[in-house]
matplotlib code that plots the C-alpha trace (Angstrom):
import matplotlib.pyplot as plt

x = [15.0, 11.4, 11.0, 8.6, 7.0, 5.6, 5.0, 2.8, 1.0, 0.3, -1.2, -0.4, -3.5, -3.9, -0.5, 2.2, 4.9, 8.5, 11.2, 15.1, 16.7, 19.6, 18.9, 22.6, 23.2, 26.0, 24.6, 25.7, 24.0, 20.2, 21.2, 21.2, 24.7, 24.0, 20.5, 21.6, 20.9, 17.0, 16.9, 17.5, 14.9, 12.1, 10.9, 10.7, 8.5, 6.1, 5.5, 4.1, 2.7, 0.5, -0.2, -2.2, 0.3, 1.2, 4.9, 7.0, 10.5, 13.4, 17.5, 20.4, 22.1, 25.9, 27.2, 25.3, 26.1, 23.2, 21.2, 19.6, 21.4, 20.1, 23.3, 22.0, 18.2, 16.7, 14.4, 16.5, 15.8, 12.2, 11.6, 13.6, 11.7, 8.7, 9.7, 10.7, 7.4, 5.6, 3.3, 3.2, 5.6, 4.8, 8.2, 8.3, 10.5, 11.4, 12.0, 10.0, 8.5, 5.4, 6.1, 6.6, 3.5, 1.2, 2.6, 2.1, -1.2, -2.1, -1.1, -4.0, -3.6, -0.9, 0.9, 4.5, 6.1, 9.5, 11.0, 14.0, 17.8, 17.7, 20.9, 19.7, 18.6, 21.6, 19.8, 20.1, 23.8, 24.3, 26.8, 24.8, 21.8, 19.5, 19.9, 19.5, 16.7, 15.0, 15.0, 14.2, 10.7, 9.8, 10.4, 8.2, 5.3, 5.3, 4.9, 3.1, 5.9, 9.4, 11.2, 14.8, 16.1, 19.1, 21.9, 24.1, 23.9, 23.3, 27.0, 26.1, 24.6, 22.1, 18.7, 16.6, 18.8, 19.4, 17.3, 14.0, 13.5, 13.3, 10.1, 8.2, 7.4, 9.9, 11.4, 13.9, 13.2, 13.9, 17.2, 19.0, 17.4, 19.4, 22.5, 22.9, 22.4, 24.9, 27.4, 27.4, 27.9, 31.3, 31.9, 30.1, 30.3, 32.6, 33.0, 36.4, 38.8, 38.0, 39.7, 39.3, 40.4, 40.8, 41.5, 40.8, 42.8, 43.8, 45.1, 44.1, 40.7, 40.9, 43.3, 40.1, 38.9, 42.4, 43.2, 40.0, 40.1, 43.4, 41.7, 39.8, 40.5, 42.9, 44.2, 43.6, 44.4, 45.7, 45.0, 44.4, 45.9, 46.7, 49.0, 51.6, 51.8, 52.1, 55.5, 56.5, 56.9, 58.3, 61.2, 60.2, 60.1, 56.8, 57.9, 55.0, 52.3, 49.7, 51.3, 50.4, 53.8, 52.6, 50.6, 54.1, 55.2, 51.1, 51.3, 54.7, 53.1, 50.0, 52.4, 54.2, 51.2, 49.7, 53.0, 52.9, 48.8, 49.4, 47.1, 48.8, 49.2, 48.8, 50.5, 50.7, 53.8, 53.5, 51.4, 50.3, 52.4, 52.6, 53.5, 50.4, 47.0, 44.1, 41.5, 38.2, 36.4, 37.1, 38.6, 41.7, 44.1, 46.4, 49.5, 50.9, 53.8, 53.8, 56.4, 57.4, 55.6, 59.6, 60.8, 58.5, 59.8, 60.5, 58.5, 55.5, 52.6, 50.3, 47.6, 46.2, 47.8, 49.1, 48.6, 50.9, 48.8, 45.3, 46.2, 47.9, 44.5, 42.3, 44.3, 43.8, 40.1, 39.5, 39.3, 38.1, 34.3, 33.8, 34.6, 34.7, 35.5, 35.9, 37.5, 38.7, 41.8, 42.8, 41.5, 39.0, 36.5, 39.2, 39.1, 43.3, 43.4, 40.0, 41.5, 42.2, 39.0, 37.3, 39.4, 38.7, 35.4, 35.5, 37.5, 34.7, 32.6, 34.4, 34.9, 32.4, 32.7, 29.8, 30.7, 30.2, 31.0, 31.0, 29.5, 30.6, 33.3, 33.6, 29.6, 30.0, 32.6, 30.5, 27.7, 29.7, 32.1, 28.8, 28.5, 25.1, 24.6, 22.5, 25.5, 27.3, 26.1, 24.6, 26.3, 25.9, 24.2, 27.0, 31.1, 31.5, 28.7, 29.9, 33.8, 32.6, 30.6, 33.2, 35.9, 33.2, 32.0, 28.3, 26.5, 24.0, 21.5, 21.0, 21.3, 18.5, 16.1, 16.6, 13.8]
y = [60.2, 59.1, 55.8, 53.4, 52.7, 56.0, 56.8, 53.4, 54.7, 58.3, 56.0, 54.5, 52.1, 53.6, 55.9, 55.5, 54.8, 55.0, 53.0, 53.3, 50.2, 48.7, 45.8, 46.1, 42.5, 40.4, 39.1, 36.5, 36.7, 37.0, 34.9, 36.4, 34.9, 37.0, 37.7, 39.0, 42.3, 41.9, 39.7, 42.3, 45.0, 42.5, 42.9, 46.8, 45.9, 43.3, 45.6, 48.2, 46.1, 44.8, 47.8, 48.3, 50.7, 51.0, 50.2, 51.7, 50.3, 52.0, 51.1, 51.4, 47.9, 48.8, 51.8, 51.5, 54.9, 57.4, 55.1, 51.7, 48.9, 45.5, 44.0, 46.4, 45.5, 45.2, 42.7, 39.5, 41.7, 42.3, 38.4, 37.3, 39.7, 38.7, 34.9, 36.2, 38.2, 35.0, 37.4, 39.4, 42.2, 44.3, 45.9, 49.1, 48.7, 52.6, 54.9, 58.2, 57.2, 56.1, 52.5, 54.1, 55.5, 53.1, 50.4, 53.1, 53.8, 50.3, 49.0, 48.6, 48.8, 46.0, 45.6, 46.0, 47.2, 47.7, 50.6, 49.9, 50.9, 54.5, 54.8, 54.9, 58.2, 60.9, 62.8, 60.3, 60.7, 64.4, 66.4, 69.2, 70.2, 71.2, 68.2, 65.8, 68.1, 67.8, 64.1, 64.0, 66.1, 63.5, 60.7, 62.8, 62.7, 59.0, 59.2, 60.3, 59.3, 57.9, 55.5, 55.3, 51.8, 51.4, 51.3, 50.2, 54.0, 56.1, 57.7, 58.7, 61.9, 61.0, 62.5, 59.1, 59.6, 62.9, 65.1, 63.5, 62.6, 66.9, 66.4, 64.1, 62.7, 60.5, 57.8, 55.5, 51.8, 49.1, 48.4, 51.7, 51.8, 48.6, 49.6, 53.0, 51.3, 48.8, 51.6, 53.3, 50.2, 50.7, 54.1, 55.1, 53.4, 50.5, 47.3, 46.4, 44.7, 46.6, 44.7, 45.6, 43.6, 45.3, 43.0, 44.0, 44.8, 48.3, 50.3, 53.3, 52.4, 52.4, 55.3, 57.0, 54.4, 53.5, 57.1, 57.2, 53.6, 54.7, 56.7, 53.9, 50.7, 48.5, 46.2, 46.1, 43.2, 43.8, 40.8, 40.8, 42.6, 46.0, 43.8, 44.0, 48.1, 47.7, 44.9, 46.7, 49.7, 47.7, 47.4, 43.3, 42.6, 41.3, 40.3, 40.8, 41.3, 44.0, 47.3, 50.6, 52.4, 55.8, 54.8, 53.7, 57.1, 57.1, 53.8, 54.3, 56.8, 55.1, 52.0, 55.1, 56.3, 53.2, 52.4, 55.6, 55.2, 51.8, 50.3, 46.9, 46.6, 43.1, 42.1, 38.8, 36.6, 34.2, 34.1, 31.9, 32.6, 32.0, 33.0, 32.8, 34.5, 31.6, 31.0, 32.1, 30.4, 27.6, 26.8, 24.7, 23.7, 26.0, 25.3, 27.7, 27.9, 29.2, 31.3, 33.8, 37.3, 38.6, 36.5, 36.6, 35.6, 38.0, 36.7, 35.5, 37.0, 36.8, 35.5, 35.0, 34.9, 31.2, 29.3, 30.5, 34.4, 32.5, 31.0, 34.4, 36.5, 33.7, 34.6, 38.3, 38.0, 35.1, 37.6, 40.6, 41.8, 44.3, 42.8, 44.8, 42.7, 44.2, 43.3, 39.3, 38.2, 37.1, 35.8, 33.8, 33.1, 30.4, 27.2, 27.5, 30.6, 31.2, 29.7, 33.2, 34.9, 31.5, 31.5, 35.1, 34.5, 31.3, 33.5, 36.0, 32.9, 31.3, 34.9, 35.7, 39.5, 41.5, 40.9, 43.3, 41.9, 45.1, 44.7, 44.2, 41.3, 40.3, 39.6, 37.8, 35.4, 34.8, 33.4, 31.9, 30.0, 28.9, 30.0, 30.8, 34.5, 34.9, 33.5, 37.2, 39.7, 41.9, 41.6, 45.2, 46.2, 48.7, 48.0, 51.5, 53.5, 51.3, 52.7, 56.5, 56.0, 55.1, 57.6, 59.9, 61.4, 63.0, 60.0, 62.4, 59.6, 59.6, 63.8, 63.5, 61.3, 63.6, 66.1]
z = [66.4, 66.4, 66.3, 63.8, 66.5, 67.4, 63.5, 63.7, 67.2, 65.4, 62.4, 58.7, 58.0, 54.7, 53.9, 51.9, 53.6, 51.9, 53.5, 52.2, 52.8, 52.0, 49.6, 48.0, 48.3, 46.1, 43.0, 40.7, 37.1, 38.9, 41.9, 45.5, 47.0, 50.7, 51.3, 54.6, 54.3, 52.9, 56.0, 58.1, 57.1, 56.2, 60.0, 59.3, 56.2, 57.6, 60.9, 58.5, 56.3, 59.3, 60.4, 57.1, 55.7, 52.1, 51.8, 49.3, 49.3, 47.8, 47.7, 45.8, 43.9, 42.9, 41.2, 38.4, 36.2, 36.7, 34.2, 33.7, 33.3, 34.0, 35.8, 38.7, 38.8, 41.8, 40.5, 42.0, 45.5, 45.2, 44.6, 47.4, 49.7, 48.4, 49.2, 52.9, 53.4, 52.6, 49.9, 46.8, 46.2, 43.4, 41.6, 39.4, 36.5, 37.1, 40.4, 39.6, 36.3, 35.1, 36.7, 39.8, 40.0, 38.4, 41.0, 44.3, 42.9, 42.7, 46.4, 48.8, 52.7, 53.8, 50.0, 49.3, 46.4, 45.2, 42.7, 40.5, 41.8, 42.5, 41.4, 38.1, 38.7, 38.1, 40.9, 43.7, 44.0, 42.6, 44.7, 42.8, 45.7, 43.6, 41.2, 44.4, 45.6, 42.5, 42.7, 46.4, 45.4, 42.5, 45.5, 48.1, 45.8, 46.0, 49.6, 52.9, 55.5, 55.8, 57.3, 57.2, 57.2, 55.0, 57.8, 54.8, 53.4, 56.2, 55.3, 52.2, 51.3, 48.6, 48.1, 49.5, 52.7, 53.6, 51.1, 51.0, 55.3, 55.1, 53.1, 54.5, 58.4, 59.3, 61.7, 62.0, 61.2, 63.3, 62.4, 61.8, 65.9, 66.8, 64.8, 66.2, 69.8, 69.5, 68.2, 71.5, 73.3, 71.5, 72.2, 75.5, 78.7, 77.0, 79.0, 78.9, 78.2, 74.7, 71.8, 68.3, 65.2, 61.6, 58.6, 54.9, 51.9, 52.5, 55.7, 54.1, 54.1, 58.3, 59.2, 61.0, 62.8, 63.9, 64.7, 67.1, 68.4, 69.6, 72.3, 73.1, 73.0, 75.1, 71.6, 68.0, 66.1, 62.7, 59.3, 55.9, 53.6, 55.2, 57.7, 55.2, 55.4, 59.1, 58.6, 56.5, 58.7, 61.0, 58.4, 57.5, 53.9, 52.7, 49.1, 46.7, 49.3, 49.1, 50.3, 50.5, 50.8, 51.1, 54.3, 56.0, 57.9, 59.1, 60.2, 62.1, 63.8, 64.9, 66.7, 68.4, 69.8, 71.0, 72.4, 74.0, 75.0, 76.2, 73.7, 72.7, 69.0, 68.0, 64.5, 62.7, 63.6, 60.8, 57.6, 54.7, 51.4, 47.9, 44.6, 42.9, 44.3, 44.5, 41.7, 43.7, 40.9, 40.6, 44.2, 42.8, 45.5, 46.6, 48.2, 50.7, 52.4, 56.6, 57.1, 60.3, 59.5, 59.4, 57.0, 54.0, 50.7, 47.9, 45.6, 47.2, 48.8, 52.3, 51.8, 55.6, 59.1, 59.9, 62.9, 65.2, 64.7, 64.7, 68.2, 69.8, 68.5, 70.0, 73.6, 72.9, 72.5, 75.6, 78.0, 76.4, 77.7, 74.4, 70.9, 67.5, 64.3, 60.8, 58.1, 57.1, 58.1, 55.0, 51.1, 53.2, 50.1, 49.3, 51.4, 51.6, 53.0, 54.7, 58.2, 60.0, 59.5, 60.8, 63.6, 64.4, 64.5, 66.7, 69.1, 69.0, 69.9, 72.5, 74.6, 76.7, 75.2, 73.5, 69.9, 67.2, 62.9, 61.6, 58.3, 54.9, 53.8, 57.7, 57.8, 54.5, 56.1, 58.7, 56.6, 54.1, 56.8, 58.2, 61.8, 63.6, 62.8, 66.2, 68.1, 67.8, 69.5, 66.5, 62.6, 61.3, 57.9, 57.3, 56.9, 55.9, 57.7, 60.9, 60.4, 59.9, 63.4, 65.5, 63.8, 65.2, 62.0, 61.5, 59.2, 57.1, 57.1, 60.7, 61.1, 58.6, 60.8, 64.0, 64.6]

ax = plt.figure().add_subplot(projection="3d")
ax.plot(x, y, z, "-o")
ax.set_aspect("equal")
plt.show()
């Protein structure tokens, strides 16, 4: 892939210059509650910026339906890159329309502007080619070069990441570049002890990576939600916990393996219960129960691991020298039940392992439990795009940006 900085040595004082990034960030109303992910390609932006390029940036908000709707605006993304930029960002109020091009038109060298969701475009996420062709072509007219940025989307193939890097010069930005590197360092050349810990609500969301991590890595931790399938195949009852029964046989079959492999399969030995699921908006007190991950009650649920897990994860992870994390260990945006995840992430801390939060809800906790981002090796852009990697799937957003 060529890199921005070998696009900026050939020259962009002057050009347009389109960047997809990934400005899909968690809104409430208007308000910005992670601004992570702007965070992370603002550098991109301000190196072309000062370079005396034109910058045209472009991203997806949500799954907005193909058309406008203002609960999806990228206008709340646009100001708060504007405030990190430290200048004026103009923003279309459309992606290919008359907006669009008024606003292009009207940068001079080293001005940014932004376009409106381009998922309010049909053509953006068409599996039809031609339809997603058609829009990549209105896109290219914007533009004189491309910059691929948007780590957060690389799996996805939509016509501002696959279709329209085949019309125009491209590179890869700054971060897709540090992404991609740090994914390699998890499956090339690993330093190990290699421990991997996978949390979320659904095992069938991770039945790739776990399928490949099984040729890889020494132990995977299991939390969250999808801990429940794995008890559960174990033959515990987990009463009214989230449970994907139809995973079961699958998930019987990956402990077999890794018993077979050697990989150690680490599961929860006690958990945080209850029979009612917290308020996350209001925060009222809940009050769980800690009960052995065997001997869950009927009718109540998991709602994290308890302390007996937190402390046997924190020994797993001491002495590992390669740490993947993704996925919380349990409902962590409530106070009760956000214990695990924080003390998965102090373990990542306290090991002397390079640490990997792969994206997503995990990256969330980190910010919201208020740890030092820069204290982790790197915090990925990309939960999903992250997962396909490792299971060793093509990303079309990165096949796009290869010459």
């Amino acid at each position: 892939m060529k890199t921005i900085d070998e696009l900026i040595a050939d020259g962009v004082g002057g050009k347009r210059v389109f960047v997809r990034a990934d400005l899909n960030v968690p809104l409430d109303g208007a308000t910005i509650t992670d601004d992570g992910r702007i965070r992370a390609v603002q550098p991109t932006i301000a190196k072309l910026a000062q370079n005396g390029a034109k910058v045209i940036v472009a991203s997806h908000l949500g799954r907005p339906k193909g058309a406008p709707d203002p609960a999806f605006s990228l206008a709340p993304a646009a100001a708060r890159l504007s405030e990190l930029l430290g200048r004026d960002v103009a923003f279309a109020a459309d992606t290919v329309g008359d907006s669009a091009r008024a606003t292009v038109a009207a940068l001079g060298d080293g001005e940014v502007a932004v376009l409106e969701n381009l998922r309010f475009n049909p053509g953006e996420t068409s599996k039809d080619d031609a339809e997603r062709g058609a829009f990549a072509d209105e896109l290219a007219q914007l533009a004189d070069l491309y910059v691929g940025d948007g780590f957060g989307a690389v799996h996805r193939k939509h016509a501002s990441v696959y279709d329209l890097p085949a019309r125009l010069p491209h590179a890869a930005g700054d971060l897709i570049a540090t992404e991609v590197a740090v994914l390699k360092r998890l499956t090339e050349d690993v330093a190990r002890p290699y421990a991997v810990v996978l949390g979320g609500a659904k095992v069938s969301d991770k039945l790739g990576v776990i399928d490949h991590l099984l040729e890889r890595a020494d132990r995977i931790l299991i939390g969250g939600g999808m801990a429940y399938t794995f008890l559960a195949a174990q033959g515990h009852e987990v009463g009214i916990s989230l449970l994907q029964k139809d995973q079961i046989p699958a998930v019987q079959g990956y402990l077999e393996r890794a018993a077979a492999k050697g990989v150690e399969f680490v599961l929860p030995v006690d958990v945080l219960v209850s029979a009612d699921f917290p308020d996350l908006k209001t925060k009222a007190p809940a009050h769980p129960d800690t009960v052995a991950a065997d001997a869950i009650p009927a009718d109540k649920e998991g709602l994290d691991i308890g302390p007996e897990t937190r402390k046997l994860y924190a020994s797993k992870l001491a002495d590992a020298a390669t740490i993947f994390w993704n996925g919380p260990m349990g409902v962590f945006e409530h106070p009760d039940y956000a214990g695990g995840t924080k003390a998965v992430a102090q373990g990542l801390l306290d090991s002397s392992a390079f640490t990997v939060v792969g994206g997503g809800d995990s990256a969330a906790a980190v910010r919201q439990l208020g740890f030092d981002e820069n204290a982790f090796g790197h915090i990925s852009t990309g939960g999903g795009a992250s997962l396909e990697y490792l299971e060793g799937k093509t990303l079309p957003g990165l096949a796009a940006l290869e010459d």
